[in-house]
RODO-2510 file (C-alpha; in nm, 4 decimals, decimal comma):
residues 134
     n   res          X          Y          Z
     1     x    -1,2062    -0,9747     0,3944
     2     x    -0,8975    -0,9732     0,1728
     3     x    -0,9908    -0,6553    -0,0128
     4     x    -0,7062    -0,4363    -0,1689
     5     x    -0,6513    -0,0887    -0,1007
     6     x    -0,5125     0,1235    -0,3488
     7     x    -0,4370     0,4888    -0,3505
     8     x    -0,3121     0,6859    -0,6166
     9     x    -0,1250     1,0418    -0,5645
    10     x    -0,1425     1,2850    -0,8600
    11     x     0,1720     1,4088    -0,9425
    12     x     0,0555     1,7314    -0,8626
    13     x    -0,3234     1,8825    -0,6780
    14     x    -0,5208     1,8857    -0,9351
    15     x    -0,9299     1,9511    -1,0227
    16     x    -0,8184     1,8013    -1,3843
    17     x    -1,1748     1,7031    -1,5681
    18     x    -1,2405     1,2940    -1,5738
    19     x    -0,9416     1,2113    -1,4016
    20     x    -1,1340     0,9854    -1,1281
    21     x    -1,3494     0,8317    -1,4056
    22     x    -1,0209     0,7561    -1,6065
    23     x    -0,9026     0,6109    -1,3095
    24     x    -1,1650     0,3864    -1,2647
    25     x    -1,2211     0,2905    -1,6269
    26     x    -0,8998     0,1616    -1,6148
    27     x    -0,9678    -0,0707    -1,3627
    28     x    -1,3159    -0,1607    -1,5485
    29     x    -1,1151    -0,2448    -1,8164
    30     x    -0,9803    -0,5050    -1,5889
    31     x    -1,2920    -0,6634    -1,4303
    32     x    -1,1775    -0,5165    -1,0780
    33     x    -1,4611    -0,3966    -0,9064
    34     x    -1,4351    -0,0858    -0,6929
    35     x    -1,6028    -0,0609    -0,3960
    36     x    -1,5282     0,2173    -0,0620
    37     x    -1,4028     0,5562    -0,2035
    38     x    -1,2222     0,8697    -0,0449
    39     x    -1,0366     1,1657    -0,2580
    40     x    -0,8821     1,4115    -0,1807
    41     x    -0,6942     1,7378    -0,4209
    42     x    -0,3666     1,5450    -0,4091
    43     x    -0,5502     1,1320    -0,4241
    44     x    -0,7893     0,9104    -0,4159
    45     x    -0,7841     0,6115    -0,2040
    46     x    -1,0439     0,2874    -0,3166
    47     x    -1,1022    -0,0360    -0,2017
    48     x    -1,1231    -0,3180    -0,4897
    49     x    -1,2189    -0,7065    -0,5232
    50     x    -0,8428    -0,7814    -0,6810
    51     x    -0,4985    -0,6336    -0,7438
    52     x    -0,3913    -0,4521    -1,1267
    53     x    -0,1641    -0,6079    -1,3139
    54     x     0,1185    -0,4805    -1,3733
    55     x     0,0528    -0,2958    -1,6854
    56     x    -0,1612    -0,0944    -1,5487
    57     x     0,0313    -0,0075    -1,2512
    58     x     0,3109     0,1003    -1,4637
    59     x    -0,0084     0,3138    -1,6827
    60     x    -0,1043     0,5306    -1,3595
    61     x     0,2665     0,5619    -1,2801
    62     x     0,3055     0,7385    -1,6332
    63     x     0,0039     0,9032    -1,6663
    64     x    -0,1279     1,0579    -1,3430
    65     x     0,1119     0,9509    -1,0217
    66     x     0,2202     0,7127    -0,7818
    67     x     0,0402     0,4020    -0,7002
    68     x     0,0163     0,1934    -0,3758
    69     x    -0,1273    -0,0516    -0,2410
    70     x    -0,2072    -0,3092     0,0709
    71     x    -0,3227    -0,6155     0,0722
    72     x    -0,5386    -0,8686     0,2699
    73     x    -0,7586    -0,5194     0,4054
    74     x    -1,0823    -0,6187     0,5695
    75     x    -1,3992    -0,3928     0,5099
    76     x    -1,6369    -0,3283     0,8091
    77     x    -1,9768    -0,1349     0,7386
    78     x    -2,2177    -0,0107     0,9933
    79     x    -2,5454    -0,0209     0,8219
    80     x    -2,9352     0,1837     0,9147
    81     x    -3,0895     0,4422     0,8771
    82     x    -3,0350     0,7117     1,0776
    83     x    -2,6812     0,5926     1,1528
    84     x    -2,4984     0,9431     1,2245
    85     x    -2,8059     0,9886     1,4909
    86     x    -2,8057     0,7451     1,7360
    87     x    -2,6566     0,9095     2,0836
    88     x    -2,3994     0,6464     2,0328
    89     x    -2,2285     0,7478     1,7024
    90     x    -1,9466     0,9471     1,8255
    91     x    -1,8460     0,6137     2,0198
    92     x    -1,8819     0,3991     1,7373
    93     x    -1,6265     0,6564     1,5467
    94     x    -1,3993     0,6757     1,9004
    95     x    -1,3926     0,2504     1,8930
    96     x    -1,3071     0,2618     1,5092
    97     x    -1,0273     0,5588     1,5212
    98     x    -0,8427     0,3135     1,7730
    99     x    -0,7994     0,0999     1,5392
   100     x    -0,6135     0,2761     1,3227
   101     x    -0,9018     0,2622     1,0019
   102     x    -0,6747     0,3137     0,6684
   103     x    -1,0300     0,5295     0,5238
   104     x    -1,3487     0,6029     0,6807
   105     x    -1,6355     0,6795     0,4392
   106     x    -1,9895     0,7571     0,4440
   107     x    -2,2415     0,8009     0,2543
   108     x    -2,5216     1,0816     0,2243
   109     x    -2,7972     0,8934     0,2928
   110     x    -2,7018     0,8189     0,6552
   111     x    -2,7620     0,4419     0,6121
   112     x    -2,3706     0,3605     0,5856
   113     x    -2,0403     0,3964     0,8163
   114     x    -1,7457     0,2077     0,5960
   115     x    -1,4117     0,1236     0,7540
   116     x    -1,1432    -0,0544     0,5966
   117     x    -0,9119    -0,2294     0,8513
   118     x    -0,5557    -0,4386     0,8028
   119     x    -0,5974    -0,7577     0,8330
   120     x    -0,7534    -0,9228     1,1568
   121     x    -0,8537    -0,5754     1,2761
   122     x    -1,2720    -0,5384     1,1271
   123     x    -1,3996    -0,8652     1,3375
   124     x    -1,2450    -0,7706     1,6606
   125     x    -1,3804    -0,3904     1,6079
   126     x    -1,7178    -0,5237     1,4694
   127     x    -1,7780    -0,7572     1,8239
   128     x    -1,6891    -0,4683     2,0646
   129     x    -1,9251    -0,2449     1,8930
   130     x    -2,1871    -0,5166     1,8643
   131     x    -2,1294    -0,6323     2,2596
   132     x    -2,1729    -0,2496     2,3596
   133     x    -2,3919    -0,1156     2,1595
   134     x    -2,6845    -0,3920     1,9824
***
């Protein structure tokens, strides 16, 4: 709970070299911890511990693009192994895309489904997949 979600659009699509590592060294630099990740040619969308300061907000805005973010975001993970296999998993995904998820990641492994919700929106997801399915 209370997690921040930030994305920042390039000012243009781009495959630039480091630019996601300059990104997120900028928010090292900070002692803001990044956690759920999706890009895409034009952004890249995060979920961190804390919001920037100001400096650095007005940094991205003059070196790579626009900058938003929303506040109070609530992170729900679906964690095992396997979890892309169960019979169930299109559900799961149908339950969680009517909630309106601001990103969706997962990871390679198949041990992770990450939403991030507004706020109020992960516990009442999390119990109607937990009453329906464990």
């Amino acid at each position: 709970k209370k997690v921040v979600m930030v994305e920042v659009i390039f000012a243009a699509i781009t495959s630039e070299y480091g630019l996601l590592g300059k990104i997120f060294s900028y928010f090292s630099n900070e002692k803001i911890s990044i956690d759920v990740v999706t890009t895409s040619g034009d952004s890249v969308s995060f979920s961190c511990d804390k919001l920037p300061s100001d400096e650095l907000i007005q940094k991205i805005q003059k070196e790579i693009g626009e900058i938003r973010m929303m506040v109070d975001m609530e992170i729900l993970a679906i964690i095992g192994k396997g979890v892309s296999n169960t019979k169930d998993f299109s559900e799961i995904l149908n339950i969680i895309s009517k909630n309106n998820p601001k990103a969706l990641s997962m990871n390679t492994k198949d041990t992770n489904l990450t939403a991030i919700f507004e706020k109020d929106v992960a516990g009442p997801v999390l119990q109607t997949i937990h009453d329906k399915y464990f």
